[in-house]
C-alpha positions as CSV (number, residue, x, y, z in Angstrom):
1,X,-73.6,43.5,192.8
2,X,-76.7,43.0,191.2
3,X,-78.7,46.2,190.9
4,X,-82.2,45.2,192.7
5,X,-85.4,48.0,192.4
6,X,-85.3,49.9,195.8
7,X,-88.3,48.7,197.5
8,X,-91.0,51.2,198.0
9,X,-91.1,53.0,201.9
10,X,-93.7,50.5,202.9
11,X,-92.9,47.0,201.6
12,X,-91.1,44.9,203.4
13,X,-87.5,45.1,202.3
14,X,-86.3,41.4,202.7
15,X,-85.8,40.2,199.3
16,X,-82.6,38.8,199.5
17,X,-82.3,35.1,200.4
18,X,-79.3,36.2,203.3
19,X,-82.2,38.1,204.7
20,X,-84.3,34.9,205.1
21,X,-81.7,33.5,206.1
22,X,-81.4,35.6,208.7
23,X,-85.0,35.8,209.9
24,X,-85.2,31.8,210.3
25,X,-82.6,31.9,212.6
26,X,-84.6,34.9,214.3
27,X,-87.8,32.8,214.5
28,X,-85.5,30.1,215.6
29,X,-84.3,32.3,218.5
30,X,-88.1,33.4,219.4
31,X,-89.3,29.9,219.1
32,X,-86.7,29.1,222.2
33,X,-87.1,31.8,224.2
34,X,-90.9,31.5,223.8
35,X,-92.4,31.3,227.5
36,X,-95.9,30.4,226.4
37,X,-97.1,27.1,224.1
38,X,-98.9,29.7,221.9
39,X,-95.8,32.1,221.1
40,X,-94.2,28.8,220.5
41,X,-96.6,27.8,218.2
42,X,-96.6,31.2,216.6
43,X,-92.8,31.0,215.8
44,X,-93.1,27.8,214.5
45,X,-95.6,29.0,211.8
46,X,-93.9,31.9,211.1
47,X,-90.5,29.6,210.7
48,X,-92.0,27.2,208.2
49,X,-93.7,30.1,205.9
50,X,-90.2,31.5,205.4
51,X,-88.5,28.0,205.2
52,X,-91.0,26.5,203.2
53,X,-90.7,29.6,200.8
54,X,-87.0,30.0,201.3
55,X,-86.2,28.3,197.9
56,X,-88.3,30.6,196.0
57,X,-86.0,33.4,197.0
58,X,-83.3,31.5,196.5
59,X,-84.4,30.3,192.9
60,X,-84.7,34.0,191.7
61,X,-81.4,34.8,192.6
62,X,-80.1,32.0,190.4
63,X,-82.2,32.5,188.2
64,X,-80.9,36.1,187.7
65,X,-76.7,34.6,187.3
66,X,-75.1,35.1,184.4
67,X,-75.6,31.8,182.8
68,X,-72.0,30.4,183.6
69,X,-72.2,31.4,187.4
70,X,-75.9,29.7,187.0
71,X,-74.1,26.5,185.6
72,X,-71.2,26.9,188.1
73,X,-73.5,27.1,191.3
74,X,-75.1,24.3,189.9
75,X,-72.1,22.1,190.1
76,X,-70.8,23.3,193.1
77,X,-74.1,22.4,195.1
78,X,-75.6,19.4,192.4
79,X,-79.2,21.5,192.1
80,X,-81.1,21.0,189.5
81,X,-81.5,24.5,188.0
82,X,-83.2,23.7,184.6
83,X,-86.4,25.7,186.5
84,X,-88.2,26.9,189.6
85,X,-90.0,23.4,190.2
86,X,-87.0,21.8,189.4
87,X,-85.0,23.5,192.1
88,X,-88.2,23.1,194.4
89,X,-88.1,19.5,194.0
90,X,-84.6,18.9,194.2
91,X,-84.6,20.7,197.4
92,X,-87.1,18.7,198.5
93,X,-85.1,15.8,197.7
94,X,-82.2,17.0,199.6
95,X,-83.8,17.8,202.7
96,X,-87.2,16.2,203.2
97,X,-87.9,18.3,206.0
98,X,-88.7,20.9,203.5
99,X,-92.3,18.9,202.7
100,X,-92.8,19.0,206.3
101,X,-92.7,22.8,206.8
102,X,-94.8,23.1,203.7
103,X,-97.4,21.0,205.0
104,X,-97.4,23.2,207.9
105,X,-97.2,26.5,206.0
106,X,-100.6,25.5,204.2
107,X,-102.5,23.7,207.2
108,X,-101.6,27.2,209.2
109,X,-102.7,29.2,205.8
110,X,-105.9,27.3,205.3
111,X,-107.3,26.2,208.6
112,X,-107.1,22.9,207.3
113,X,-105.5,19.7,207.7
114,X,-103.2,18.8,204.6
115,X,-105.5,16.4,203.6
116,X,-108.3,18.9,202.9
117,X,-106.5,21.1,200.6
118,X,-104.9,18.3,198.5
119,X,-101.4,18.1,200.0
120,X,-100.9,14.8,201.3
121,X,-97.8,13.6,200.0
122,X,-96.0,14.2,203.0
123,X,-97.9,13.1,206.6
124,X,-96.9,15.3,209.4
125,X,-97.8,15.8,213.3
126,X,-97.2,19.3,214.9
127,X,-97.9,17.8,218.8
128,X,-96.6,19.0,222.3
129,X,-95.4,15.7,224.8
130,X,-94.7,16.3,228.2
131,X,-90.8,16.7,228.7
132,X,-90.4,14.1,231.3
133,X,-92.9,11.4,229.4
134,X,-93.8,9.9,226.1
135,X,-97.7,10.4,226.4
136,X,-98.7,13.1,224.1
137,X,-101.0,15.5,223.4
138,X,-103.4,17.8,221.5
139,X,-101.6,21.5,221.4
140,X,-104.6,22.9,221.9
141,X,-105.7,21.0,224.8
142,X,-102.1,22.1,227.1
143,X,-101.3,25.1,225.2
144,X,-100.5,26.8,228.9
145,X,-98.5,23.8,229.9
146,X,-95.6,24.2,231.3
147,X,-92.3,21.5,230.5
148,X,-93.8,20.3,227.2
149,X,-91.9,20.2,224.2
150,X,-93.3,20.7,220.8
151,X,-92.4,17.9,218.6
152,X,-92.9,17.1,214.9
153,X,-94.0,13.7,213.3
154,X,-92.3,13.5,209.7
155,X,-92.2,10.3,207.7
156,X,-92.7,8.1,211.0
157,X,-90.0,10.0,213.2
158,X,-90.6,12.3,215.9
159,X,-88.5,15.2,215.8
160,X,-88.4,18.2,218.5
161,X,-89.0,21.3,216.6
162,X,-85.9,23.0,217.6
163,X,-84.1,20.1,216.2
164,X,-86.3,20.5,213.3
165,X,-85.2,23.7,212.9
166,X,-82.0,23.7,212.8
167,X,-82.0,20.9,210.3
168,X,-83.6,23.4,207.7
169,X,-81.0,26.7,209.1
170,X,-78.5,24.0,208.5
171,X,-79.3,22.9,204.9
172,X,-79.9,26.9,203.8
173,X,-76.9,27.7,205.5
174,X,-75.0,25.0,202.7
175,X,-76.9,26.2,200.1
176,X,-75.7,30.2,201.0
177,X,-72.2,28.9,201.6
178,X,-71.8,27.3,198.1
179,X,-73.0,30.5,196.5
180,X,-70.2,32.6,198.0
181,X,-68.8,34.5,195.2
182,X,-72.0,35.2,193.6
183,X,-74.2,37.5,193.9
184,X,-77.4,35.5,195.6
């Protein structure tokens, strides 16, 4: 294994992608057992920061192969690993969810909409509907609603955030699974 710097006593000691890996699917489990529309809405910030930010983790542990387990990795999973915005995009290109959370990580950062702070690539509505109707509305405006469903608008489809999430667990699961044998 890899020999990694021992984190000091008070950093936080999840470096590895596995243990990102491991805290979406935490969030993922605290988004659903969420009773109130603002824990949901926490969880689902907290899931897109480490989703969103997932391949950088994973692009320093490639980064750190020995070159042929870098090129191997790369043909086992087709990334581009020629650099850390080429692995970004390629990610991106694999998963367009992936632009989604990002919008959300930085409109959550910023107190912004995407718009504002020049990320507008990618459109995306966070929105809670009514479980048992398609009339929707502001989060803010029902956020102690009971039997709504947070949703998520991305490239004209809306998408119920667990669903959502699972898509991106699902794709980082792949991208994990293809790098058995090395040391990510």
């Amino acid at each position: 294994m890899r020999a990694m710097a021992d984190p000091l006593p008070h950093l936080f000691t999840q470096y590895r992608p596995f243990d990102l890996l491991e805290k979406l699917k935490r969030e993922k489990d605290r988004y659903d057992k969420a009773r109130t529309r603002p824990c949901q809405e926490d969880h689902i910030a907290n899931f897109a920061a480490t989703a969103w930010n997932f391949h950088e983790r994973l692009w320093e542990s490639i980064e750190a192969l020995p070159p042929e387990e870098r090129e191997r990795y790369a043909n086992e999973t087709g990334a581009d690993t020629n650099g850390p915005k080429e692995f970004r995009d390629w990610c991106k290109d694999q998963l367009p969810d992936l632009g989604g959370w990002r919008q959300i990580t930085n409109t959550t950062k910023h107190f912004a909409k995407a718009t504002d702070i020049g990320h507008d690539e990618v459109p995306v509505d966070v929105t809670a509907r009514p479980t048992d109707s398609a009339a929707a509305a502001s989060l803010i405006d029902i956020a102690q609603a009971e039997n709504w469903s947070i949703e998520i608008k991305y490239l004209c489809d809306w998408v119920p955030a667990a669903e959502a999430m699972e898509r991106v667990i699902a794709f980082w699961m792949r991208m994990m699974a293809y790098g058995k044998g090395f040391d990510l």
